[in-house]
PDB file of N, CA, C, O and CB in Angstrom:
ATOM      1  N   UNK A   1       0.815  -1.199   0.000  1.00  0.00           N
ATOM      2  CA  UNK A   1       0.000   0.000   0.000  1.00  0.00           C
ATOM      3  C   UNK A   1       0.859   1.265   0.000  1.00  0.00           C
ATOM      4  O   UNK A   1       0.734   2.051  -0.939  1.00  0.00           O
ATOM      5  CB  UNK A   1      -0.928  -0.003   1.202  1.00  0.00           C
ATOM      6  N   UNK A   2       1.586   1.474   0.831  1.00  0.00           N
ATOM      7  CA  UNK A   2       2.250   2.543   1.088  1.00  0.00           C
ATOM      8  C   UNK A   2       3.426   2.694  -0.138  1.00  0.00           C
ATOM      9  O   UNK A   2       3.740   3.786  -0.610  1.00  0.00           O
ATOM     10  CB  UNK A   2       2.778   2.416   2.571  1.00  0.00           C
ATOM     11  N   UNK A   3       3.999   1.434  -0.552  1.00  0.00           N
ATOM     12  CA  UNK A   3       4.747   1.820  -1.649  1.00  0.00           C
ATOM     13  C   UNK A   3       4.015   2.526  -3.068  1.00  0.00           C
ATOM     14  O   UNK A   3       4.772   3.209  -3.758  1.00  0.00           O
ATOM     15  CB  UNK A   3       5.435   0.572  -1.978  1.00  0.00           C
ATOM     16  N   UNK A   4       2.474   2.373  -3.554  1.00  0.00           N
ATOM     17  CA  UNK A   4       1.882   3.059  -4.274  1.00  0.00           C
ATOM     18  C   UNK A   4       2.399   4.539  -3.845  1.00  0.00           C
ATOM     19  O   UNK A   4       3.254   5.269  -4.347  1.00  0.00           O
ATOM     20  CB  UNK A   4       0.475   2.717  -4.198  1.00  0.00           C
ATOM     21  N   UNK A   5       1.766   4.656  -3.010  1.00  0.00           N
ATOM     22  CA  UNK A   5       2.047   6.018  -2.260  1.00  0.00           C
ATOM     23  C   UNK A   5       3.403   6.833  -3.054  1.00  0.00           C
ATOM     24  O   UNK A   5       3.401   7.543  -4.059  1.00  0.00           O
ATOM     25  CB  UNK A   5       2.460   5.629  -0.462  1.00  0.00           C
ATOM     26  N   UNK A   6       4.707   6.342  -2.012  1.00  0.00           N
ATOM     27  CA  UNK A   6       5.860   6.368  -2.587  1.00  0.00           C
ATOM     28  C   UNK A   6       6.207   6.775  -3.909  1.00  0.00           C
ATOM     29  O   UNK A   6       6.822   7.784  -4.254  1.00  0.00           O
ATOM     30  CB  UNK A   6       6.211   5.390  -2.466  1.00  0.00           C
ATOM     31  N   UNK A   7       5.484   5.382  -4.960  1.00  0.00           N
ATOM     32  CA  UNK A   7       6.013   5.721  -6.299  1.00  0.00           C
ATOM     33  C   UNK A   7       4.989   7.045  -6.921  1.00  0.00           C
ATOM     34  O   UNK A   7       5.516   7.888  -7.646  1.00  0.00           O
ATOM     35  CB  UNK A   7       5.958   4.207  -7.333  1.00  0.00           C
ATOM     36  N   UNK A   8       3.748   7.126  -6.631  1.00  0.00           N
ATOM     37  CA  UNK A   8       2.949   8.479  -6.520  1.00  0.00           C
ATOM     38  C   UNK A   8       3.746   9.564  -6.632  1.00  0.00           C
ATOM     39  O   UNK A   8       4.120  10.042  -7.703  1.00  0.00           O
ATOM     40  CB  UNK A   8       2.223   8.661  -5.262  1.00  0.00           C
ATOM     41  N   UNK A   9       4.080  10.061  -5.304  1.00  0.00           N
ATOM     42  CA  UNK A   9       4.883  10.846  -4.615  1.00  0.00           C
ATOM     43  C   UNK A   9       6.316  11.481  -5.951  1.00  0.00           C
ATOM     44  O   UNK A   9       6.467  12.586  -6.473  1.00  0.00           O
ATOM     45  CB  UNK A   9       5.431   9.747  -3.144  1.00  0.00           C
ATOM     46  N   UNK A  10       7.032  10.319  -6.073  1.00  0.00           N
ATOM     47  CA  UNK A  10       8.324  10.337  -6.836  1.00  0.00           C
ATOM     48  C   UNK A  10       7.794  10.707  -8.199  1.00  0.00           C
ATOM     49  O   UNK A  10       8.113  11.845  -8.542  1.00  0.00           O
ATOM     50  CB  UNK A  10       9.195   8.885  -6.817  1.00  0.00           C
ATOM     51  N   UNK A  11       6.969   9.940  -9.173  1.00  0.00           N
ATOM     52  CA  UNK A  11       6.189  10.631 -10.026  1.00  0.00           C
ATOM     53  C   UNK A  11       6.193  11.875 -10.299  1.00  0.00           C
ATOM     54  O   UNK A  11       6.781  12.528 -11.161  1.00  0.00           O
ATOM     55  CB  UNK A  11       5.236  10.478  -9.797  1.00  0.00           C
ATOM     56  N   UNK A  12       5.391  12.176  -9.383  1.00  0.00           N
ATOM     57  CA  UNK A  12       4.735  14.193  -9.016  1.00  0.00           C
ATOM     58  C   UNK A  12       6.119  14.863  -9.176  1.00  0.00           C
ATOM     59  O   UNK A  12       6.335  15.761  -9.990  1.00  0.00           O
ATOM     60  CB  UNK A  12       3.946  14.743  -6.839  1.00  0.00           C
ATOM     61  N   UNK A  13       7.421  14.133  -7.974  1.00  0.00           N
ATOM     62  CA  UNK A  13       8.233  14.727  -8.223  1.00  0.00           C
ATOM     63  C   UNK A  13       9.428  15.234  -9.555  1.00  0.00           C
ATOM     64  O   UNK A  13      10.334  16.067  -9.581  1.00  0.00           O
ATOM     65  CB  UNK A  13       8.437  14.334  -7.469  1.00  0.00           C
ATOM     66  N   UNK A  14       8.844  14.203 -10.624  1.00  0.00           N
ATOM     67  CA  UNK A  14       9.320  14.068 -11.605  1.00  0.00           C
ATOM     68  C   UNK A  14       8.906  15.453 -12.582  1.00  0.00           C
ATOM     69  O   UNK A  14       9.472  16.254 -13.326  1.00  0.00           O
ATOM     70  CB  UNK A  14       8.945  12.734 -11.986  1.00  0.00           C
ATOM     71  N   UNK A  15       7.733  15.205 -12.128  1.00  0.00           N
ATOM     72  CA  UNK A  15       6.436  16.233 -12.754  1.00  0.00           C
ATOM     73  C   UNK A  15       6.869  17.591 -12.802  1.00  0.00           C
ATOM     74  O   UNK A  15       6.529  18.320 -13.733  1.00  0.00           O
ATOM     75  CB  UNK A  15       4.999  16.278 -11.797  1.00  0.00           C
ATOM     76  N   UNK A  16       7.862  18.130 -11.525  1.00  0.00           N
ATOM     77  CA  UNK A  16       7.750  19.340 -10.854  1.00  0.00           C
ATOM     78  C   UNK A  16       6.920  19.320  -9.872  1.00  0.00           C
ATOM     79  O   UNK A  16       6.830  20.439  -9.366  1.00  0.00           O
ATOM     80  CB  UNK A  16       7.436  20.298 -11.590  1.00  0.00           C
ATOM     81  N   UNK A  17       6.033  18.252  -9.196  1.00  0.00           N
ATOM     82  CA  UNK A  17       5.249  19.037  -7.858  1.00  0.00           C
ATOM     83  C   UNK A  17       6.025  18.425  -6.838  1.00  0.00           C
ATOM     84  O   UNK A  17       6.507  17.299  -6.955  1.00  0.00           O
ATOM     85  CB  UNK A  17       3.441  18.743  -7.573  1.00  0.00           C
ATOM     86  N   UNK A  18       6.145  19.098  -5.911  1.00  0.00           N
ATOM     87  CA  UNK A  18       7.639  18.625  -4.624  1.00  0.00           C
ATOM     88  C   UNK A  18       6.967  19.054  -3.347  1.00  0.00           C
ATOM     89  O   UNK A  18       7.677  19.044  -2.341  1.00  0.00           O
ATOM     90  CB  UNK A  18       9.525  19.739  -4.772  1.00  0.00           C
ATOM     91  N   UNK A  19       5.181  19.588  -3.177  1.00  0.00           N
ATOM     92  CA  UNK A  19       4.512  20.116  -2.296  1.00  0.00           C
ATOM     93  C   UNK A  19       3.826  18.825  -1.790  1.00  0.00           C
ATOM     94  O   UNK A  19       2.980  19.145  -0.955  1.00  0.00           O
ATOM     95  CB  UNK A  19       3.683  21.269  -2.784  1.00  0.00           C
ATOM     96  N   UNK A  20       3.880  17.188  -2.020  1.00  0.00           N
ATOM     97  CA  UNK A  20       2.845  16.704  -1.673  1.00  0.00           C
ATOM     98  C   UNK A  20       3.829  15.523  -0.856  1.00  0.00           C
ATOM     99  O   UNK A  20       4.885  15.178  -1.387  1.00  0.00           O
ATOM    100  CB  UNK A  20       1.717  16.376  -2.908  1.00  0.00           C
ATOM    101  N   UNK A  21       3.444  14.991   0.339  1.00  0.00           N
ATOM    102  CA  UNK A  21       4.114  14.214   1.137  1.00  0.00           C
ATOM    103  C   UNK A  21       3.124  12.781   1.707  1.00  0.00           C
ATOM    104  O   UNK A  21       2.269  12.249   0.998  1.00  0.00           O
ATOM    105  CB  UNK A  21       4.622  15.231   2.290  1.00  0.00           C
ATOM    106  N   UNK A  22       3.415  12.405   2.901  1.00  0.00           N
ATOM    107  CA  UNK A  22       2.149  11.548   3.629  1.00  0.00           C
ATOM    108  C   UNK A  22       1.774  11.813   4.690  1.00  0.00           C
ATOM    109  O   UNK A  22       2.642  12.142   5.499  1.00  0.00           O
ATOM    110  CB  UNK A  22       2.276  10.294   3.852  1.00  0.00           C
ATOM    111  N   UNK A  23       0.795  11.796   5.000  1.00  0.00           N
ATOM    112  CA  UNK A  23       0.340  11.790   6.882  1.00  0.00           C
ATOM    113  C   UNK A  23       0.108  10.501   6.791  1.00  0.00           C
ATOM    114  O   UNK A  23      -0.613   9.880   6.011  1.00  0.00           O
ATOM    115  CB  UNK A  23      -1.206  12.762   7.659  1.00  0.00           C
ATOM    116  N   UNK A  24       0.936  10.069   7.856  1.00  0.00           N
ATOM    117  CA  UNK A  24       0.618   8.626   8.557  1.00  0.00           C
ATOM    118  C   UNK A  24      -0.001   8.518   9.565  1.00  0.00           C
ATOM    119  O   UNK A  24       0.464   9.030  10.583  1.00  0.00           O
ATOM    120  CB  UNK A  24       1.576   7.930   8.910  1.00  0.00           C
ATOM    121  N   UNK A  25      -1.325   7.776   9.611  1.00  0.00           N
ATOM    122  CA  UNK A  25      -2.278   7.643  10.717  1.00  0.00           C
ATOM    123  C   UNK A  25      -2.488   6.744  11.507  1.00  0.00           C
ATOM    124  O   UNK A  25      -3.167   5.772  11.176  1.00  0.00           O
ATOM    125  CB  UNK A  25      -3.223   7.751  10.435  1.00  0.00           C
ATOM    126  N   UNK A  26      -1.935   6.873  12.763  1.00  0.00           N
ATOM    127  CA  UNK A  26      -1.862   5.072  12.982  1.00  0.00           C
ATOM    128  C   UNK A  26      -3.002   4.044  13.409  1.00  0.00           C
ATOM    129  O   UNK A  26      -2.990   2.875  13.792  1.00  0.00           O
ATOM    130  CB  UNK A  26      -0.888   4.767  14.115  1.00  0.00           C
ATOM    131  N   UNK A  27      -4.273   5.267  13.106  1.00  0.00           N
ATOM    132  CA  UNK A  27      -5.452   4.449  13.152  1.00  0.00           C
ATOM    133  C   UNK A  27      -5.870   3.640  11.915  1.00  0.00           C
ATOM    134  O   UNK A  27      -6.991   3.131  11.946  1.00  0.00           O
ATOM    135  CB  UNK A  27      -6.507   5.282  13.492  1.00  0.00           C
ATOM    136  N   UNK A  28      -5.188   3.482  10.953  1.00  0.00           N
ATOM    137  CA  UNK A  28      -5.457   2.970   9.832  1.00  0.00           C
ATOM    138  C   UNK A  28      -4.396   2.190   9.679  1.00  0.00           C
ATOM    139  O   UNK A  28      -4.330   1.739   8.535  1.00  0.00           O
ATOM    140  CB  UNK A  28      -5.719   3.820   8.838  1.00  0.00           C
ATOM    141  N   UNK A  29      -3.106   1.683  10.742  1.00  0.00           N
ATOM    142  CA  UNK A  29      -2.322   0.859  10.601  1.00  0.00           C
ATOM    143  C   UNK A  29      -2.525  -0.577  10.483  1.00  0.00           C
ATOM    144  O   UNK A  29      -1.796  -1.526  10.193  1.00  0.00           O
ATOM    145  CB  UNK A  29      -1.704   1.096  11.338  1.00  0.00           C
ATOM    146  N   UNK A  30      -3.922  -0.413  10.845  1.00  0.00           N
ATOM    147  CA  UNK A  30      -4.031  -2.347  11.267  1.00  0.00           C
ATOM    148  C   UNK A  30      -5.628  -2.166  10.168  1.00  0.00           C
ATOM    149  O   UNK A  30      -6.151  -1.070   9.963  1.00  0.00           O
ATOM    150  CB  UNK A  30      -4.424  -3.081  13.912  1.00  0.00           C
ATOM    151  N   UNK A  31      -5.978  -3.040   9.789  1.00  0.00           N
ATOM    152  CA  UNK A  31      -7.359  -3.618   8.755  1.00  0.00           C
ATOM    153  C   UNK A  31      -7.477  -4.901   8.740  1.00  0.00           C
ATOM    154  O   UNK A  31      -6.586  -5.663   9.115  1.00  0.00           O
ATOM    155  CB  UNK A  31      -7.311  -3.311   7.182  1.00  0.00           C
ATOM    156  N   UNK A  32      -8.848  -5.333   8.204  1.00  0.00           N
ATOM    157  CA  UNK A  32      -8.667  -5.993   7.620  1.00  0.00           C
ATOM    158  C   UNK A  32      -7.764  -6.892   6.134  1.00  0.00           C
ATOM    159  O   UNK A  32      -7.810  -8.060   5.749  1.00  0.00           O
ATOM    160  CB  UNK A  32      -9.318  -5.730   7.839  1.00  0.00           C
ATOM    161  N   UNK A  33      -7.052  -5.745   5.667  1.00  0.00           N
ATOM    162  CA  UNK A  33      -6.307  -6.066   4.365  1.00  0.00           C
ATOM    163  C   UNK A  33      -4.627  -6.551   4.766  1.00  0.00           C
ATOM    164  O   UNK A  33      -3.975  -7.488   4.306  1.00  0.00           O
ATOM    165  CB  UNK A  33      -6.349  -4.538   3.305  1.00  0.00           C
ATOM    166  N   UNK A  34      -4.229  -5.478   5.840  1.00  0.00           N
ATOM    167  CA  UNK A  34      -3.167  -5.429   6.320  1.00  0.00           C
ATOM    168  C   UNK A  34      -2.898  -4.989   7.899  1.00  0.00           C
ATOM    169  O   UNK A  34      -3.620  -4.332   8.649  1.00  0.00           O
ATOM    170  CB  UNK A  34      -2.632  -4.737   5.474  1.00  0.00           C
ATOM    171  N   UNK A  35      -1.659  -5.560   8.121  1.00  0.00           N
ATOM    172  CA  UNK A  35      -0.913  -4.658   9.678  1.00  0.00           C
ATOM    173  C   UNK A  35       0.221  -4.209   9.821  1.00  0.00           C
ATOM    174  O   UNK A  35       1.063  -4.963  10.308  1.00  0.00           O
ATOM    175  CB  UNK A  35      -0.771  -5.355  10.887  1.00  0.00           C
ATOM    176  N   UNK A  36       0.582  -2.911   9.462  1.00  0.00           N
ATOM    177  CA  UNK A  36       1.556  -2.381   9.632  1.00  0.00           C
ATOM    178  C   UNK A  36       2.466  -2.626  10.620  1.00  0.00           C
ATOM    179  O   UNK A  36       3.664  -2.512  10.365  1.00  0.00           O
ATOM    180  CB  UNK A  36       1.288  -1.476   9.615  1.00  0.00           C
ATOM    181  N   UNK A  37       2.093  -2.942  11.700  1.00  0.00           N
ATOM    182  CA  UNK A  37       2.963  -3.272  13.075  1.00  0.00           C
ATOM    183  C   UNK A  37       3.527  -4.375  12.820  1.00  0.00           C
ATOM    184  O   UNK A  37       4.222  -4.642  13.801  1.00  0.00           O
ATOM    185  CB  UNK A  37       2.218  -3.445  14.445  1.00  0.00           C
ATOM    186  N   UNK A  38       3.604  -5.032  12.181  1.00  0.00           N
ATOM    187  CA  UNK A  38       4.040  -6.316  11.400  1.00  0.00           C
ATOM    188  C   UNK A  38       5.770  -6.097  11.294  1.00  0.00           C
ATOM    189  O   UNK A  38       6.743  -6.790  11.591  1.00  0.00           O
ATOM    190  CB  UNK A  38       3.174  -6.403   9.665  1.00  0.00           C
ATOM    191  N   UNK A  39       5.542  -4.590  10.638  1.00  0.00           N
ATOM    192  CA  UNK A  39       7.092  -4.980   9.796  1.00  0.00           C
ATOM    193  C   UNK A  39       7.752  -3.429  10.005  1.00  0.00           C
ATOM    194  O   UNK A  39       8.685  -3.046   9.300  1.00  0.00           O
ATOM    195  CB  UNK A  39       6.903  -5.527   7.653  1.00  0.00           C
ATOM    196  N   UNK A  40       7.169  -2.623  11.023  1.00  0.00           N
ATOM    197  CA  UNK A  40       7.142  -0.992  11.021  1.00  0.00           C
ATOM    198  C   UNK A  40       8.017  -0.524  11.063  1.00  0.00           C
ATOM    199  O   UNK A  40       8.132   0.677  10.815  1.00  0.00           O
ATOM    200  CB  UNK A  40       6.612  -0.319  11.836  1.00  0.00           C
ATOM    201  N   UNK A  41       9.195  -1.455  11.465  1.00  0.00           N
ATOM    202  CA  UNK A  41      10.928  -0.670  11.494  1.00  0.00           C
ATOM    203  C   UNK A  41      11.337  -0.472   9.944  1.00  0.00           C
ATOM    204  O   UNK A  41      12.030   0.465   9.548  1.00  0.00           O
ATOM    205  CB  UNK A  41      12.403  -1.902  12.335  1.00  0.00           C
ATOM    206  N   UNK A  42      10.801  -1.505   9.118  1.00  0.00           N
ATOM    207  CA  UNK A  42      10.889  -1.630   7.318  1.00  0.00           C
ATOM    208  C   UNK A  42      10.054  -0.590   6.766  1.00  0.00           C
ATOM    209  O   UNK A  42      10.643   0.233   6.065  1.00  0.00           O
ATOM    210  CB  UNK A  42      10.261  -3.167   6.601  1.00  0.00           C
ATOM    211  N   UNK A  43       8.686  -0.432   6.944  1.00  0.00           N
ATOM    212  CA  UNK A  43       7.671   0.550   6.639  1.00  0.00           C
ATOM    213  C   UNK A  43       8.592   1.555   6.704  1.00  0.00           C
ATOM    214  O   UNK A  43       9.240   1.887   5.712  1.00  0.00           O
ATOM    215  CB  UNK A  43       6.380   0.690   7.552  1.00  0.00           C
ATOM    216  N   UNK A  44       8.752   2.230   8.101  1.00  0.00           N
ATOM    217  CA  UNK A  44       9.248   3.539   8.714  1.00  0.00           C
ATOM    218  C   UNK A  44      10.259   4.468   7.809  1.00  0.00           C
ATOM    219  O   UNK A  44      10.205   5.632   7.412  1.00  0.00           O
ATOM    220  CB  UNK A  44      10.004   3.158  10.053  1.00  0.00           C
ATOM    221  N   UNK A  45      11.732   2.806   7.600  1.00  0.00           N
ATOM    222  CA  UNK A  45      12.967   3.306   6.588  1.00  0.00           C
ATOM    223  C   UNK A  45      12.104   4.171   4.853  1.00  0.00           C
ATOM    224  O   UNK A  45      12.276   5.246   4.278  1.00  0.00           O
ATOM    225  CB  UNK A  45      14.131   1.366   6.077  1.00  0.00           C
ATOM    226  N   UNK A  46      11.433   3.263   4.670  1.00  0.00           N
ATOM    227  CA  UNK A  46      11.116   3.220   3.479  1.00  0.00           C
ATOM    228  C   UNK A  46       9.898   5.209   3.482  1.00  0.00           C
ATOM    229  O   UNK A  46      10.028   6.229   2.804  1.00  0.00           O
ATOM    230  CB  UNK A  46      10.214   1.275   3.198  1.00  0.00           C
ATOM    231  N   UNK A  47       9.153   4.922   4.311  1.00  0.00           N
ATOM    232  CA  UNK A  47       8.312   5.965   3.830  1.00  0.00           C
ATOM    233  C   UNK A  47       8.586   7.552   4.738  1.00  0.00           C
ATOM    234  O   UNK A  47       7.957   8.601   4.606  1.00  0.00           O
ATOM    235  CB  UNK A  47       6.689   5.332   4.011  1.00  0.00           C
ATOM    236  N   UNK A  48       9.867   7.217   5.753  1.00  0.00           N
ATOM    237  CA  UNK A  48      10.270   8.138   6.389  1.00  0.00           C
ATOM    238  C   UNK A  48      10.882   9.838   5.566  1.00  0.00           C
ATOM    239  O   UNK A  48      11.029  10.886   6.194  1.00  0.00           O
ATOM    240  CB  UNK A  48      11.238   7.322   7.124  1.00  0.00           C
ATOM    241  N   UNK A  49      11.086   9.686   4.373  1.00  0.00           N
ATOM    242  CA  UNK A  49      11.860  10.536   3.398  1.00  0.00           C
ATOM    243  C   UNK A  49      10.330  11.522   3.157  1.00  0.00           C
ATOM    244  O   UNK A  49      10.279  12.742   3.309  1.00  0.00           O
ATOM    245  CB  UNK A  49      12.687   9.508   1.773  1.00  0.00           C
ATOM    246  N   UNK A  50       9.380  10.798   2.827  1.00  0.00           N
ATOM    247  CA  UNK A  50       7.752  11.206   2.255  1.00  0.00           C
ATOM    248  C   UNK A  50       6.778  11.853   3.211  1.00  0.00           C
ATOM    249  O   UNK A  50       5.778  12.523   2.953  1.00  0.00           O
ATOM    250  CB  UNK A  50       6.910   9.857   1.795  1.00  0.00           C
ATOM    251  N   UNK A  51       7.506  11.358   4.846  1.00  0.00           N
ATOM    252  CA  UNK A  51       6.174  11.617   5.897  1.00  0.00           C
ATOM    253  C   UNK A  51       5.981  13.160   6.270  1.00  0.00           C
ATOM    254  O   UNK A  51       7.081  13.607   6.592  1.00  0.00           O
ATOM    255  CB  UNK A  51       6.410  10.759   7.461  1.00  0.00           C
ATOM    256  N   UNK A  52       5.098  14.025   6.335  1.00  0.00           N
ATOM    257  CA  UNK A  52       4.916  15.653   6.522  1.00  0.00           C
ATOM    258  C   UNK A  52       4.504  15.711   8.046  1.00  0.00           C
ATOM    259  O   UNK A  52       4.837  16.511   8.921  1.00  0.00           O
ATOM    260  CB  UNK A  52       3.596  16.429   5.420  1.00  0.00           C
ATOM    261  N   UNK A  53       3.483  14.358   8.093  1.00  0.00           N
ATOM    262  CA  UNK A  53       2.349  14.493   9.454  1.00  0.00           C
ATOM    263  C   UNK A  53       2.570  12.610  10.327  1.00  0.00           C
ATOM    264  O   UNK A  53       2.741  11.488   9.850  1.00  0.00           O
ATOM    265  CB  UNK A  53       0.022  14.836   8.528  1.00  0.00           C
ATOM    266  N   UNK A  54       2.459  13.080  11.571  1.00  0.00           N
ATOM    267  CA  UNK A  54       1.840  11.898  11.744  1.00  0.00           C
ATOM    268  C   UNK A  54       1.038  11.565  12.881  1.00  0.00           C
ATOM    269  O   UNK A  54       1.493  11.999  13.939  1.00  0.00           O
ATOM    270  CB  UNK A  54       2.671  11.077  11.659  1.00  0.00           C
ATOM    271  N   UNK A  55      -0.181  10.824  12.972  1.00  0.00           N
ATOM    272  CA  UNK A  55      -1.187  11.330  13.522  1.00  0.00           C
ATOM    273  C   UNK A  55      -1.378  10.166  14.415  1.00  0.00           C
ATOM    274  O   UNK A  55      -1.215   9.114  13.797  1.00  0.00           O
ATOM    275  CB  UNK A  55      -2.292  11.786  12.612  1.00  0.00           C
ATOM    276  N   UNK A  56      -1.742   9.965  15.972  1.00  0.00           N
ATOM    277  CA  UNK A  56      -1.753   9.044  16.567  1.00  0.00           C
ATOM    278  C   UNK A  56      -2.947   9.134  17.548  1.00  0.00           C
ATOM    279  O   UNK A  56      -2.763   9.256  18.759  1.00  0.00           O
ATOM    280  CB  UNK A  56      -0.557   8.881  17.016  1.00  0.00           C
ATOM    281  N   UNK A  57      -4.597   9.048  16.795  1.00  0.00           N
ATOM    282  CA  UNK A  57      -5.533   8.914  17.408  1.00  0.00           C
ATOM    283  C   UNK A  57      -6.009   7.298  18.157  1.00  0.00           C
ATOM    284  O   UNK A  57      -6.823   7.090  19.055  1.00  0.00           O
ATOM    285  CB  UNK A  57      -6.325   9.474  16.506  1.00  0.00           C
ATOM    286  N   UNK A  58      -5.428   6.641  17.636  1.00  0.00           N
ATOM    287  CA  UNK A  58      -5.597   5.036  17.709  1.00  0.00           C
ATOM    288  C   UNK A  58      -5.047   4.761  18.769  1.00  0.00           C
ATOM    289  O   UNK A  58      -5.334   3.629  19.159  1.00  0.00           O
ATOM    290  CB  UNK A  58      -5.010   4.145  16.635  1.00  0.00           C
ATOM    291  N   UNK A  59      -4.154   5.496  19.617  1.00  0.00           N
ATOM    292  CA  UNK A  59      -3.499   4.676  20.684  1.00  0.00           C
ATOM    293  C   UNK A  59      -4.296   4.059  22.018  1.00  0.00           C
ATOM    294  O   UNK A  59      -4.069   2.953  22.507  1.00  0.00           O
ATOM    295  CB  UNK A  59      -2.443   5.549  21.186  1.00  0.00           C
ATOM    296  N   UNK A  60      -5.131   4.877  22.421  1.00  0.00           N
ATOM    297  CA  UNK A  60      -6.397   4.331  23.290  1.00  0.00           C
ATOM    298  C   UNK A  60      -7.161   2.731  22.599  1.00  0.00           C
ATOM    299  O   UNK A  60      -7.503   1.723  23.218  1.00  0.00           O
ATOM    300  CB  UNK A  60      -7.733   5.782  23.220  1.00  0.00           C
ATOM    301  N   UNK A  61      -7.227   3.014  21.199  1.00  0.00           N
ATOM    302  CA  UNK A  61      -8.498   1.743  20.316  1.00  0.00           C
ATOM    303  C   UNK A  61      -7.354   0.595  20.452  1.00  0.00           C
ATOM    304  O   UNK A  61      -7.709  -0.408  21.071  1.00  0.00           O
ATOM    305  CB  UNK A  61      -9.147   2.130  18.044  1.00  0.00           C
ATOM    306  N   UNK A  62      -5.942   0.620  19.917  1.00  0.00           N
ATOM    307  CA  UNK A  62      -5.240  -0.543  19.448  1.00  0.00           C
ATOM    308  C   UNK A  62      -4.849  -1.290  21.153  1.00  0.00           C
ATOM    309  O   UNK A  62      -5.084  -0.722  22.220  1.00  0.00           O
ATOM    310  CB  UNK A  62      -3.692   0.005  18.301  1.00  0.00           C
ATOM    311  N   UNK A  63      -4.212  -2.675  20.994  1.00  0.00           N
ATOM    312  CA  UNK A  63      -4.501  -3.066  21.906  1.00  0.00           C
ATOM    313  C   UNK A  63      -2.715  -2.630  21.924  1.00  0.00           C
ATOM    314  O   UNK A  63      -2.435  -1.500  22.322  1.00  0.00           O
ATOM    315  CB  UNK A  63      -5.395  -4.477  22.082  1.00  0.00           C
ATOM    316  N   UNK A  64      -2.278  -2.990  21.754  1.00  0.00           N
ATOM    317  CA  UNK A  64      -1.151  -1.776  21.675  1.00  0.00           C
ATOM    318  C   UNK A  64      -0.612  -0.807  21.375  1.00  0.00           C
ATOM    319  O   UNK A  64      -0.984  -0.712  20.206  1.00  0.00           O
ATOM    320  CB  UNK A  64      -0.634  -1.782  21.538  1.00  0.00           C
ATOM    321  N   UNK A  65       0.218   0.296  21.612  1.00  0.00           N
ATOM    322  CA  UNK A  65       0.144   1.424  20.989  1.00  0.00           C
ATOM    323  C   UNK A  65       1.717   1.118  20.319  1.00  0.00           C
ATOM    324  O   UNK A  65       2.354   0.247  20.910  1.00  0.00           O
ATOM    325  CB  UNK A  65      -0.196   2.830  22.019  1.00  0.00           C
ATOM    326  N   UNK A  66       2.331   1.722  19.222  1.00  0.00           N
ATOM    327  CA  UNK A  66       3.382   1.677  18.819  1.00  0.00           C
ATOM    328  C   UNK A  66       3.921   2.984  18.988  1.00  0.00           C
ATOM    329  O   UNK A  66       3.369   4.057  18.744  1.00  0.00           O
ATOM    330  CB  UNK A  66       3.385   1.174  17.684  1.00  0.00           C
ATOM    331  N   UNK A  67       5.353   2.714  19.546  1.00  0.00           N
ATOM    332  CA  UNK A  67       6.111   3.852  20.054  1.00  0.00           C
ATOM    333  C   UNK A  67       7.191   3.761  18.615  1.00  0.00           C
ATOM    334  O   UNK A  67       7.510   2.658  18.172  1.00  0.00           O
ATOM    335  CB  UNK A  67       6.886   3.593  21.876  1.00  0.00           C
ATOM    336  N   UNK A  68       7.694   5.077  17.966  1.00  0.00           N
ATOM    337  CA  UNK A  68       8.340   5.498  17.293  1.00  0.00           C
ATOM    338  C   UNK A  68       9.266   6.642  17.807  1.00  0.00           C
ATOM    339  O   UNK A  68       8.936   7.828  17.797  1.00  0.00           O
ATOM    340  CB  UNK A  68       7.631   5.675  16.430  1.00  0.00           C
ATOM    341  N   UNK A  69      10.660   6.082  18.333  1.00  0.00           N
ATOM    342  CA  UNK A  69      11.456   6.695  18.999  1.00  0.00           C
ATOM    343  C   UNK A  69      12.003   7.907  18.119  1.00  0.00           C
ATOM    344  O   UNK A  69      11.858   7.937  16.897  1.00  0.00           O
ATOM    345  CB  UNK A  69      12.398   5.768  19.485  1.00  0.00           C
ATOM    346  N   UNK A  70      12.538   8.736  18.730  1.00  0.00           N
ATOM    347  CA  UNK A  70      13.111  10.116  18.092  1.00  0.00           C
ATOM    348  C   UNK A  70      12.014  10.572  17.238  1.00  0.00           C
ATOM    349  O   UNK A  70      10.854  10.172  17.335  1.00  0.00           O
ATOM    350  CB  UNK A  70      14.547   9.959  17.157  1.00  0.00           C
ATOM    351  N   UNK A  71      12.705  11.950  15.887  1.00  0.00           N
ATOM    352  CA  UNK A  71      11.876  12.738  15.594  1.00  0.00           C
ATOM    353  C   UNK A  71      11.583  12.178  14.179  1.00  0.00           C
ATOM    354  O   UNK A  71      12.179  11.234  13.658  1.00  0.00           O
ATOM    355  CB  UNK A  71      12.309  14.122  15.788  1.00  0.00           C
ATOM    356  N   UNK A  72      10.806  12.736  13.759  1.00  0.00           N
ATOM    357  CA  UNK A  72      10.576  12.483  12.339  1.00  0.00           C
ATOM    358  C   UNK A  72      12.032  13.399  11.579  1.00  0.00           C
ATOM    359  O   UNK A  72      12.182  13.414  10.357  1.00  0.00           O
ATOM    360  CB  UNK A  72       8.790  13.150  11.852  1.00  0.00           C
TER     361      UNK A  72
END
């Protein structure tokens, strides 16, 4: 999923647009389709260059919360 994103992103940048990034939400980390918490140190490397926002309403809902040390 997130690699769509990515190649999106790089695209645009090809394009000339260099204004568009990701908010990562970590209420949408886990689905039915997928679970990010799975593999998030790999996710993180990969979409860390792209991230603008990141939003952590889910930590109360998930039965764990995921801690992401240091800054973006």
């Amino acid at each position: 999923m997130m690699g769509n994103q990515v190649a999106i992103i790089e695209r645009l940048k090809q394009l000339g647009v260099t204004d568009v990034g990701i908010v990562y939400n970590f209420s949408h980390a886990r689905d039915e389709l997928h679970d990010d918490t799975l593999n998030f140190p790999e996710l993180w490397k990969t979409i860390k260059p792209y991230v603008v926002t990141v939003t952590l309403p889910a930590c109360r809902q998930m039965e764990t919360c995921l801690s992401v040390p240091g800054r973006l």
